[in-house]
C-alpha positions as CSV (number, residue, x, y, z in Angstrom):
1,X,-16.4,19.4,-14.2
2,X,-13.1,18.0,-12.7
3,X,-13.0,20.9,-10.2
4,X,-16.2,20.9,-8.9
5,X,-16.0,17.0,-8.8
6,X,-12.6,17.6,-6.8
7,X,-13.9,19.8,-4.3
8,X,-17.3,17.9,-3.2
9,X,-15.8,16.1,-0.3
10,X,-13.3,18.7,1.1
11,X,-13.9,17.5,4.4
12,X,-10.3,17.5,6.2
13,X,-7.1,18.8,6.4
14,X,-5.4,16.1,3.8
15,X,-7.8,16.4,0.8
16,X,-7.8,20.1,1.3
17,X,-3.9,19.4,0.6
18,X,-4.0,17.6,-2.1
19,X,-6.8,18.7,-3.9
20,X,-6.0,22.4,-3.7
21,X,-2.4,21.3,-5.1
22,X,-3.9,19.6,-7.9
23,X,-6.0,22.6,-8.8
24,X,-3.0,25.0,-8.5
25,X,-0.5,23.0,-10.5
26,X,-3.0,22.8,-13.1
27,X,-4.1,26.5,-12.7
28,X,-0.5,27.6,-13.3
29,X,0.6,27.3,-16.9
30,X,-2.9,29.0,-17.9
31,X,-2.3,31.8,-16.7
32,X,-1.4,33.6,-19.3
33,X,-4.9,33.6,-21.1
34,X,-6.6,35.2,-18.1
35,X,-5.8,38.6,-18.5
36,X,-5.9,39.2,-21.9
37,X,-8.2,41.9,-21.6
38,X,-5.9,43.7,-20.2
39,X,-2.7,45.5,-22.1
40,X,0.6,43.5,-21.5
41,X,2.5,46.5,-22.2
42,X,1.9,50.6,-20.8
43,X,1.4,52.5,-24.1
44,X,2.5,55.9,-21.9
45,X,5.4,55.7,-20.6
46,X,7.7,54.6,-24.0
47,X,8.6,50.9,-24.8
48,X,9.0,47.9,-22.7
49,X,7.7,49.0,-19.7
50,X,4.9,46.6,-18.3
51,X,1.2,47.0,-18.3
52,X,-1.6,46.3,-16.4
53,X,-1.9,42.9,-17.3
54,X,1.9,42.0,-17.1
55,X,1.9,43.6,-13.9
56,X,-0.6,41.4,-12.6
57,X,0.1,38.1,-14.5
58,X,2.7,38.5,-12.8
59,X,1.4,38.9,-9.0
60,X,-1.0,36.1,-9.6
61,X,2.2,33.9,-10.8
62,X,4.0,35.0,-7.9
63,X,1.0,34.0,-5.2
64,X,-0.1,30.6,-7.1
65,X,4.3,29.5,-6.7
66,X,4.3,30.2,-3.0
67,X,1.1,28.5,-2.6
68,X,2.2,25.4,-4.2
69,X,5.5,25.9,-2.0
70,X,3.3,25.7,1.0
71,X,1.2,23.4,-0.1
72,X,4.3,20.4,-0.9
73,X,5.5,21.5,2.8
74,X,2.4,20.3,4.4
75,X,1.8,17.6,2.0
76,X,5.8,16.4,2.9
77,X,4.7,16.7,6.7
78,X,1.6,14.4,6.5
79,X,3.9,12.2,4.7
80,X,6.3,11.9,7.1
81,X,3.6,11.1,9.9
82,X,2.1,8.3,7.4
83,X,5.3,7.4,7.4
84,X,5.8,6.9,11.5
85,X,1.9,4.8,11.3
86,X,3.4,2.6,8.7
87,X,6.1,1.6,10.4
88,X,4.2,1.1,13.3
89,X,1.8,-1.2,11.7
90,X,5.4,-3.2,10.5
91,X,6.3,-3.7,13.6
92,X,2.8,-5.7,14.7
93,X,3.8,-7.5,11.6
94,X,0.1,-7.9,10.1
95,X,0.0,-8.6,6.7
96,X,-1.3,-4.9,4.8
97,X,-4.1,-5.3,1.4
98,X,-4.3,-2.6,-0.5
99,X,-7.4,-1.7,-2.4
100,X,-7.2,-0.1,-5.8
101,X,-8.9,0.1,-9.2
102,X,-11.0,2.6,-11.0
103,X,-12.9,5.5,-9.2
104,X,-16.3,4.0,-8.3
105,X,-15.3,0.5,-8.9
106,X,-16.5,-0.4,-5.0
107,X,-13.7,-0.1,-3.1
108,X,-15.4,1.2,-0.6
109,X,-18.1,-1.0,-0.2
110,X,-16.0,-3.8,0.1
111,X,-14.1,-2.2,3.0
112,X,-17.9,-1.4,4.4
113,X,-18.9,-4.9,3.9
114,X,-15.9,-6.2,5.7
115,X,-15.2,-4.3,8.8
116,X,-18.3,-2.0,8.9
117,X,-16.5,0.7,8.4
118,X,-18.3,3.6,7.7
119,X,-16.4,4.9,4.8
120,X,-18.3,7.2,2.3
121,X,-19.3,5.1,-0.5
122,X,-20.6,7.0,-3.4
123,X,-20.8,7.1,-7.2
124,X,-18.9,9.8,-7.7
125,X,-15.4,11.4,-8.5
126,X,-12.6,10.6,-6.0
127,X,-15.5,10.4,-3.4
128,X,-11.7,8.8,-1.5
129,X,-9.0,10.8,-1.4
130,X,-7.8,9.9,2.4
131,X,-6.8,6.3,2.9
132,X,-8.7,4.2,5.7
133,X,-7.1,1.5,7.2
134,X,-8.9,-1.2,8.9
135,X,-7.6,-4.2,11.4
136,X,-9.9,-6.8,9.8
137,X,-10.3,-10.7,10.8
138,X,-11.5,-12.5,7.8
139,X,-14.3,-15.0,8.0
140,X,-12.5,-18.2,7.7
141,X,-9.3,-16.9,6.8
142,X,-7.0,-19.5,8.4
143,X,-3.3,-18.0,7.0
144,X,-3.2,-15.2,8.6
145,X,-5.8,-14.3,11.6
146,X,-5.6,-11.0,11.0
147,X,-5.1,-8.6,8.2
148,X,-4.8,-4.3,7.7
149,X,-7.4,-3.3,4.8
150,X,-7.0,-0.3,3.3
151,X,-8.9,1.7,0.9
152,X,-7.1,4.2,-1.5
153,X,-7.6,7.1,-4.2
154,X,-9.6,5.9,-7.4
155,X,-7.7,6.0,-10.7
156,X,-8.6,7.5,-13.6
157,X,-7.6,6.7,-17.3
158,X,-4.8,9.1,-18.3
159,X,-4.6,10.2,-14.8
160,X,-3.0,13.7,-15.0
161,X,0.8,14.1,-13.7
162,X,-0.3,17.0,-11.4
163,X,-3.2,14.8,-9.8
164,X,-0.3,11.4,-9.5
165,X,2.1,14.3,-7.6
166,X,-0.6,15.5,-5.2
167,X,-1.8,12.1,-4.2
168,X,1.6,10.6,-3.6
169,X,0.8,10.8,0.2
170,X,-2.4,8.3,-0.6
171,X,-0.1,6.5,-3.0
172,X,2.5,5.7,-0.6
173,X,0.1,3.7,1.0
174,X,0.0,1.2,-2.3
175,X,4.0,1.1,-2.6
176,X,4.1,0.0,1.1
177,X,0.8,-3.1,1.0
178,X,1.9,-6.6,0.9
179,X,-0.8,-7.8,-1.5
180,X,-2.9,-5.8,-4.0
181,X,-6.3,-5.9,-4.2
182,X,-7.5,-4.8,-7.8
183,X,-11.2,-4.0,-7.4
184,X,-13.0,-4.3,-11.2
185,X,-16.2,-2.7,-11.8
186,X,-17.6,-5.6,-14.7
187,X,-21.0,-3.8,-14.7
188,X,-19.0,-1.4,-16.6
189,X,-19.0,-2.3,-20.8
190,X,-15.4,-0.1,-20.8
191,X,-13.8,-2.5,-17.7
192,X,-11.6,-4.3,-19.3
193,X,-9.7,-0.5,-20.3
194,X,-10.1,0.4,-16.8
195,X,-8.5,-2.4,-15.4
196,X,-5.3,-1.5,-17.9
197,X,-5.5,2.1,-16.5
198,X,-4.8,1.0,-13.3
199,X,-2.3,-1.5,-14.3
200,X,-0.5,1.1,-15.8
201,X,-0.7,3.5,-12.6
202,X,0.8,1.2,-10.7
203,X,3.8,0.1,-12.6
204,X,4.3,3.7,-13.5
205,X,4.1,4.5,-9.1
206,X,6.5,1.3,-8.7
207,X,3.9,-1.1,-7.8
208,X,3.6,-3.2,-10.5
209,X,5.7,-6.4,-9.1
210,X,3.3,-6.8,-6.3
211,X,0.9,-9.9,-5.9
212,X,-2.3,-8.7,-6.9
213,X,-5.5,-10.3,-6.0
214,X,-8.2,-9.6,-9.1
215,X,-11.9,-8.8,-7.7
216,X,-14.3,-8.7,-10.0
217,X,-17.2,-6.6,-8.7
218,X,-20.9,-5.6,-9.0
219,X,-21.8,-9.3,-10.9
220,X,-25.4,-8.3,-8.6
221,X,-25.6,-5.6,-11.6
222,X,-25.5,-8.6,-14.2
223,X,-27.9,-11.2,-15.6
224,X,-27.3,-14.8,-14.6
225,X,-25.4,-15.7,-17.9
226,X,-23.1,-13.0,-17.7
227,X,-22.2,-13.1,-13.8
228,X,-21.6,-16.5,-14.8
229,X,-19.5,-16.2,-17.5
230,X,-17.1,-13.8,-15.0
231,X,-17.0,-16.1,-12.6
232,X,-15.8,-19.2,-14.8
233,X,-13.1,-16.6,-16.4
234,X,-11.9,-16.2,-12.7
235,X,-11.8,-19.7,-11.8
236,X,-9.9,-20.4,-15.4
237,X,-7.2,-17.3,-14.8
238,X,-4.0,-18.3,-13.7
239,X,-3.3,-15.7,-11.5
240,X,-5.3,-14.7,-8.2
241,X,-8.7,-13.7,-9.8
242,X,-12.8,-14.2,-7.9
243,X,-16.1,-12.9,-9.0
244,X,-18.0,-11.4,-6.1
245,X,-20.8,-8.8,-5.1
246,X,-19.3,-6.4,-2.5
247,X,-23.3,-5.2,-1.7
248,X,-24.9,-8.2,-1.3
249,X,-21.8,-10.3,-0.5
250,X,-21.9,-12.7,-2.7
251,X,-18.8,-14.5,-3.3
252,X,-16.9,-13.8,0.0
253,X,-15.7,-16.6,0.9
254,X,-14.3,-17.3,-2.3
255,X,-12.5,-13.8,-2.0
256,X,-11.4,-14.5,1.4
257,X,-9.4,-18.4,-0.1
258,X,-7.8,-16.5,-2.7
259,X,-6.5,-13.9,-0.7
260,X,-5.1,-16.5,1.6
261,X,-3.7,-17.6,-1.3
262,X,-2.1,-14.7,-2.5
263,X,-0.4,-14.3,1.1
264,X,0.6,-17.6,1.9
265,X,3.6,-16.4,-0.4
266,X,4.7,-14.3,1.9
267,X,4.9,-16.8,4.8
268,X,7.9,-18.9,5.1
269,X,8.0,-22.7,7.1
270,X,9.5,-22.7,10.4
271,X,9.9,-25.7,12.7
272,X,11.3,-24.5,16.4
273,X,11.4,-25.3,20.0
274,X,10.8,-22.2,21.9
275,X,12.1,-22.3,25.6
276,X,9.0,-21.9,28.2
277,X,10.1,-18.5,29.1
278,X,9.2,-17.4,25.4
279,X,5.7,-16.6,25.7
280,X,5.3,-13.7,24.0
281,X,7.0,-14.8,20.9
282,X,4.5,-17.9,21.2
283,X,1.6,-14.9,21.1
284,X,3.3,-13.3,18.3
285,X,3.6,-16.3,16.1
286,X,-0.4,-17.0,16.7
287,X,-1.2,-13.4,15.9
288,X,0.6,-13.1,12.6
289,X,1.2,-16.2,11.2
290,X,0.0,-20.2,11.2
291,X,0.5,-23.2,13.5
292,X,0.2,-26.1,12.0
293,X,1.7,-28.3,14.6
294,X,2.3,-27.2,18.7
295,X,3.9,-30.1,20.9
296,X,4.6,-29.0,24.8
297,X,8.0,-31.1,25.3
298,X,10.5,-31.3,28.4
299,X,13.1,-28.9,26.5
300,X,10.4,-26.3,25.2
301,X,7.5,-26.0,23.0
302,X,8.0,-27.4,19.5
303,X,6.1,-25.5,17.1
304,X,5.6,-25.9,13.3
305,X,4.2,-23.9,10.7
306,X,4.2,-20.8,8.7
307,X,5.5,-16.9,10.0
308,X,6.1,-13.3,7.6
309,X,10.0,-14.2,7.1
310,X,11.1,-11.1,9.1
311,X,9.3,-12.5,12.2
312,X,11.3,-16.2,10.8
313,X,15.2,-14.1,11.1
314,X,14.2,-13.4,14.9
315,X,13.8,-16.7,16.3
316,X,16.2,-18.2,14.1
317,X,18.3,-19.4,17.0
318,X,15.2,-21.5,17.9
319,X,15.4,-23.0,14.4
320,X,15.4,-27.0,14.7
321,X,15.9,-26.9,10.6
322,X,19.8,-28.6,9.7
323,X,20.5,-25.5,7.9
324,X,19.8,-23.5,10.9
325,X,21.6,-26.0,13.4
326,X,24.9,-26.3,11.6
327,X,25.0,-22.6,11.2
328,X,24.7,-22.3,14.8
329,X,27.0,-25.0,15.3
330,X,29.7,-23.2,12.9
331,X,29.2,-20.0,14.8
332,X,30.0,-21.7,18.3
333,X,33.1,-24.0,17.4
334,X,36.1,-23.4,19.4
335,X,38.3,-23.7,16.7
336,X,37.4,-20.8,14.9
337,X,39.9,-18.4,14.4
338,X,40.6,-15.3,16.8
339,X,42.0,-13.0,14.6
340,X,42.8,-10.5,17.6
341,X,44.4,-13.5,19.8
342,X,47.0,-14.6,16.8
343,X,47.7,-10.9,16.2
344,X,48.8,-10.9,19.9
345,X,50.5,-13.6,19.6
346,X,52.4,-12.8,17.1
347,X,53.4,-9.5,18.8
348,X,54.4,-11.7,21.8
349,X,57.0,-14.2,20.1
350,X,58.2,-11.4,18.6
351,X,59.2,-10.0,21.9
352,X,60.4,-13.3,23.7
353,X,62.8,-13.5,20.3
354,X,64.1,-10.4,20.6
């Protein structure tokens, strides 16, 4: 059942990849109990010398290793060009949301209903195995203009090791998001075991300290009294929790606050006056972070409010903070000591003495 599931949406080169990784690491260690119908041992030619079976056990153990050689090679080579696109999107310094949870939980359809996406969307095993990443402007989403959505591999309870090694490509992509969104399927009557699977998936991929923003999905698949039972027990939680409907889009614009919530940790304050000349940083700041205050003064443009802190270590020498100012002003003071000058110096009484 897990094979043929695996293999329904084969439809480019990555999930070819991974999948037929997956199927080959768990192929290997059985093995043995495929040719038993055949003699381990040759009965004519005197003891220990190998029948048909061993003999071919042994070809087929032979072809499935070098397969699973060249299958980690390509798999390591789509990594490394995930790699060069993640870096990439660092540089433009959007914020990245990461959707996981449970295979068919909706992860899907939320990226559909948010940025039209396209993506398959079906009730079925690993239906994703590729990651999609979408530039997305929330409605109403004030924090951050812009955000990078992007739809993983479903988890499974007891996921198996080989199927964790093979997707560590679409993994990667979790390790590397800002904020976690952990898509709940409450329609489910087993969710609340689900939603542990996945917890444990991620601390066991090194994900686990991330801020994670809990979606509880499908309440359209509720009655009344229950949807609204889920949605007081996300408005009580003390973490980052919402009820919504990813189909209908119910509850979107509760999802889209807490999100901003969850990412307005990752902003830090900033109070500057940029020099005219520094348009582009101006652009940069309005593309990736919040301005709550702009002023257009005779020295520069003050600006205050909110920017990811690597964008924040740039224009520190902008900074109109104290902190900032008398670090600056430490940095420039004429009586700091010239190491090379004294040891010169030095060299040059030495002379005039002797």
């Amino acid at each position: 059942m897990l094979q043929s599931s695996l293999f329904i949406f084969i439809n480019c080169e990555t999930r070819i990849f991974q999948v037929d990784l997956a199927l080959h690491e768990y192929r290997k260690p059985r093995l043995t109990r495929m040719w038993t119908h055949l003699e381990r041992q040759s009965g004519s030619g005197g003891v220990g010398l190998r029948g048909p079976g061993e003999t071919q056990l042994e070809v087929d153990k032979r072809i499935l290793r070098d397969r699973i050689i060249v299958l980690k090679n390509k798999i390591d080579d789509v990594q490394k060009q995930r790699d060069l696109h993640r870096r990439g999107r660092k540089k433009g310094g959007l914020p990245v949301l990461a959707l996981v949870g449970y295979t068919n939980a909706g992860k899907s359809t939320l990226l559909n209903c948010l940025t039209k996406a396209g993506i398959l969307a079906e009730n079925i095993l690993f239906a994703t195995l590729d990651p999609t990443t979408r530039r997305v402007k929330l409605p109403g989403y004030k924090t951050h203009p812009e955000v990078l959505l992007t739809d993983t591999v479903g988890f499974i309870q007891k996921l198996p090791t080989q199927l964790v090694a093979a997707f560590r490509a679409t993994l990667e992509e979790v390790k590397e998001a800002d904020v976690l969104v952990h898509i709940v399927d409450v329609s489910n009557p087993c969710w609340r075991k689900q939603e542990d699977s996945v917890t444990t998936v991620l601390e066991e991929i090194g994900a686990g300290d991330k801020p994670i923003v809990r979606v509880f999905n499908k309440l359209d698949l509720l009655d009344s009294e229950d949807a609204e039972m889920i949605k007081y027990e996300a408005a009580c939680a003390e973490d980052y929790s919402v009820g919504i409907s990813s189909l209908t889009g119910e509850g979107l614009s509760d999802f889209v606050a807490v999100v901003e919530d969850a990412l307005a940790g990752l902003l830090v304050p900033i109070e500057l006056e940029l020099p005219y000349s520094c348009g582009n940083e101006i652009n940069h700041i309005h593309e990736v972070g919040s301005i709550e205050v702009i002023d257009y003064r005779e020295e520069g443009t003050y600006i205050s409010g909110r920017v990811p802190r690597s964008l924040a270590m740039k224009l520190q020498q902008y900074s109109l903070s104290p902190a900032d100012i008398e670090a600056k002003n430490k940095k420039a003071d004429p009586e700091e000591i010239d190491w090379k000058s004294i040891g010169r110096g030095r060299h040059e009484k030495k002379v005039e003495h002797q």
